[in-house]
N, C-alpha and C positions, 0 to 999 in steps of 0.2 A: 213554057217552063212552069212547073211546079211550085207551088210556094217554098218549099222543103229545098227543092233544087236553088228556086233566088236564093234564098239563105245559106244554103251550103256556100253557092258562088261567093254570095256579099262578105262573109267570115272568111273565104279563103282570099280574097282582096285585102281583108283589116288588116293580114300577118304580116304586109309588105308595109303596112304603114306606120310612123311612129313622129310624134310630133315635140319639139321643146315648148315646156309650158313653163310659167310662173305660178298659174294656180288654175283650180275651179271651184267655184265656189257662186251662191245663193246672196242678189241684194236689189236694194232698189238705184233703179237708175239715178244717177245725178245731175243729167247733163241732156242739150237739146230735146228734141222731140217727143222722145219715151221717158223724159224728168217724171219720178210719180211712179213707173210702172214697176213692176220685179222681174228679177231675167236673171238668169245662170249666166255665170261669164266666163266662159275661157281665154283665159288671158297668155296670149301666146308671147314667147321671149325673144327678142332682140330687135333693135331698133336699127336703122340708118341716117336719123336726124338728132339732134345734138340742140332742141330748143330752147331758149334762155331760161325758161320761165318753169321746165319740165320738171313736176313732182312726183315721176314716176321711175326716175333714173334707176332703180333695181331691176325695171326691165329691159336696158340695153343690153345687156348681155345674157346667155343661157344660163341661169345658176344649175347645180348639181342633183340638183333634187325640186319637184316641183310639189306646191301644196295643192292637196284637196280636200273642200271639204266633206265631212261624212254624213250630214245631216242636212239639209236644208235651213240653215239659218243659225245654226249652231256654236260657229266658229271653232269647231273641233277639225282639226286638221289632218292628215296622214301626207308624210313623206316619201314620193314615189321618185325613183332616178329617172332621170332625162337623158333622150326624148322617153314620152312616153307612146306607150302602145296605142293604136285606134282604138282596140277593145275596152282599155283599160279606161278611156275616153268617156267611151259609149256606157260602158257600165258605172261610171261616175255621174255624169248627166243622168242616166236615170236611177240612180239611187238620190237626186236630188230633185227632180222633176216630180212632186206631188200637186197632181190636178188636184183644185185648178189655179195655181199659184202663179206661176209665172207667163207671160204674158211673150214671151220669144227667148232666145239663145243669142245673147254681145260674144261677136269675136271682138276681141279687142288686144291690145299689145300694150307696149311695144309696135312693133308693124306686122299686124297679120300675113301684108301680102307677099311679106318677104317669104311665105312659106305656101306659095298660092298654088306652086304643080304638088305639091303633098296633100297641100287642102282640095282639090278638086273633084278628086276620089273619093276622098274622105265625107266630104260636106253634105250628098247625095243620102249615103248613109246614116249621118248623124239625124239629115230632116224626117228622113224615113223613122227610124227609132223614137223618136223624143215627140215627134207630132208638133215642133214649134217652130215657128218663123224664125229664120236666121237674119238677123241683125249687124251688118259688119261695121266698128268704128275705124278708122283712118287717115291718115294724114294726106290720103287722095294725090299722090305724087307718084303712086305707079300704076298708069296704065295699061300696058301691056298685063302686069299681074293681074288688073281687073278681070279683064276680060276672061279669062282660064275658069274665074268662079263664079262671072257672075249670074249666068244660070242659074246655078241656087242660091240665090242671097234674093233676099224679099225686102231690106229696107239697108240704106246706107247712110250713116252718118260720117260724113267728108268735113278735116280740117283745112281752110285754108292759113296758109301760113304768111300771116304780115310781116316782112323782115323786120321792119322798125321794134315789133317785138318778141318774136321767135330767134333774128339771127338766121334764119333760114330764108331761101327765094326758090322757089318753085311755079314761078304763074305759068309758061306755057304747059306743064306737065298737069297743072292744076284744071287748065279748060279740058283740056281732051279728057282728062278722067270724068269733068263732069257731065259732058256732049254723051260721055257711054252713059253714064247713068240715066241721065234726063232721055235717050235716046231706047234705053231697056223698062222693060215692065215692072219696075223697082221704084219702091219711094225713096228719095233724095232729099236730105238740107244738107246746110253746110254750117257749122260751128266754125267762129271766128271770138279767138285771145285777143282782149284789150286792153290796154295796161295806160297807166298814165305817159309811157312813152310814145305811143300810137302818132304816126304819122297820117294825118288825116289823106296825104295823097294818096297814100296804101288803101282806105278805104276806099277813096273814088275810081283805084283800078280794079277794088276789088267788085262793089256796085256794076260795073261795066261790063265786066269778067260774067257776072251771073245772069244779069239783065241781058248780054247775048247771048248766053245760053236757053234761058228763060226767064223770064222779070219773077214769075211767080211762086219760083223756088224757096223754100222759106230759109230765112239767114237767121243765126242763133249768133247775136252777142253775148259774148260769155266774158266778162271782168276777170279778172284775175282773182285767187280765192286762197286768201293769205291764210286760213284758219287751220293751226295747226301743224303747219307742213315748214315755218321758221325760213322760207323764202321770202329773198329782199327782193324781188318784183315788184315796184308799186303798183296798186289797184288803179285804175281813173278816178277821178274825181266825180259828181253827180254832175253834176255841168257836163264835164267831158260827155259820159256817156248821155245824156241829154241829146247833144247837140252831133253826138256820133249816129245815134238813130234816127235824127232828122234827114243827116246828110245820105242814109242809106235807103231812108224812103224816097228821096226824091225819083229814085229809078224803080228801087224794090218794092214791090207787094206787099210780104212777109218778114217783117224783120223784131226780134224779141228779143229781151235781156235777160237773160237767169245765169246767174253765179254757178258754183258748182253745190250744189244744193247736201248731194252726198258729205260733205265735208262738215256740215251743221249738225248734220243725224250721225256726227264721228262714224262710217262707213268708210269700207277699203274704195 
């Protein structure tokens, strides 16, 4: 097949597809692994967790209209209805993708994978186009959905959720999403919410949880990040988080503290 013919094919695919977003738009990460790098984020809408502490609650459900931005960094926005188009997608990433700026492509939500047979099709094409690593952030509580994408996704950023401060429990659904990961040719950590509520047993299932998957997964302590968002979450205290990191090396290799860094540099 022709390059002209893939093409034809690949554009006559986009027209079936159409996805609910919240936005896309040009920033620097704030959080785990890639904190520091820049990345286009398409931030897909709707959620199926309901966490205490969540300062993103505009994206559980699909709003009417998604933003994009128009420029890389700009913060000028246009309002497109939802879902929107693959194309309309693809030609939004790259009118924002000026080499050599950004360093991969965050899906991120809400929960991406609640849209993982739409994304499957799609994701192939997006990495072709854009030339950049796809990045997926998630709450790592659907498996099955995993698996549909993860062929094209090059780096995964998995929340585990501690009830003591999410309000949420998902540990068996938590391993098996991270057995695929650790199991595929994908980089893996896991971002883990800490709050001065934190039940320290929560950490020692969760230590367990990663240590039998693999010890050397790296685990991101993320404190809770009161700056600006007017959420009564306590933060831990410095003790806490002290003596929470100690208690997660005893099993774990990798384990780091960073806040949500975005929220200092006032970023979405």
């Amino acid at each position: 097949m022709s390059v002209k013919e893939q093409q034809i094919k690949d554009y006559s695919s986009l027209a079936q597809i159409a996805l609910p977003l919240v936005e896309i738009f040009s920033a620097i990460q704030g959080e785990g692994a890639n904190v520091g790098c820049r990345q286009i984020f398409i931030r897909l809408a709707g959620c199926d967790l309901r966490c205490t502490y969540c300062d993103s609650a505009h994206t559980w459900f699909v709003p009417s209209h998604a933003l994009i931005e128009e420029q890389s960094g700009d913060r000028h926005f246009q309002a497109i209805p939802n879902p929107v188009p693959a194309a309309h997608i693809l030609e939004a990433v790259q009118q924002l993708n000026t080499p050599p700026i950004h360093d991969s492509i965050s899906l991120t939500g809400g929960e991406p994978l609640l849209h993982a047979a739409t994304l499957a099709p799609f994701l192939p094409l997006l990495k072709a186009h854009s030339s950049l690593p796809l990045y997926l952030e998630t709450g790592g509580h659907h498996p099955e959905a995993l698996q549909l994408i993860l062929p094209a996704i090059d780096s995964v950023g998995m929340d585990i959720k501690l009830p003591s401060v999410s309000g949420e429990c998902h540990w068996s659904a938590h391993e098996v999403f991270l057995r695929l990961c650790d199991r595929a040719s994908v980089e893996v950590f896991c971002k883990v919410i800490i709050s001065r509520t934190t039940d320290p047993a929560d950490l020692d299932r969760l230590s367990t949880l990663v240590a039998s998957v693999n010890p050397h997964i790296p685990v991101f302590l993320q404190p809770v990040t009161p700056v600006g968002t007017g959420r009564c979450t306590p933060p831990p205290t410095p003790e806490q988080v002290l003596k929470w990191q100690g208690q997660l090396k005893a099993r774990l290799t990798h384990v780091r503290v960073i806040p949500q860094t975005h929220k200092f540099l006032g970023q979405r």
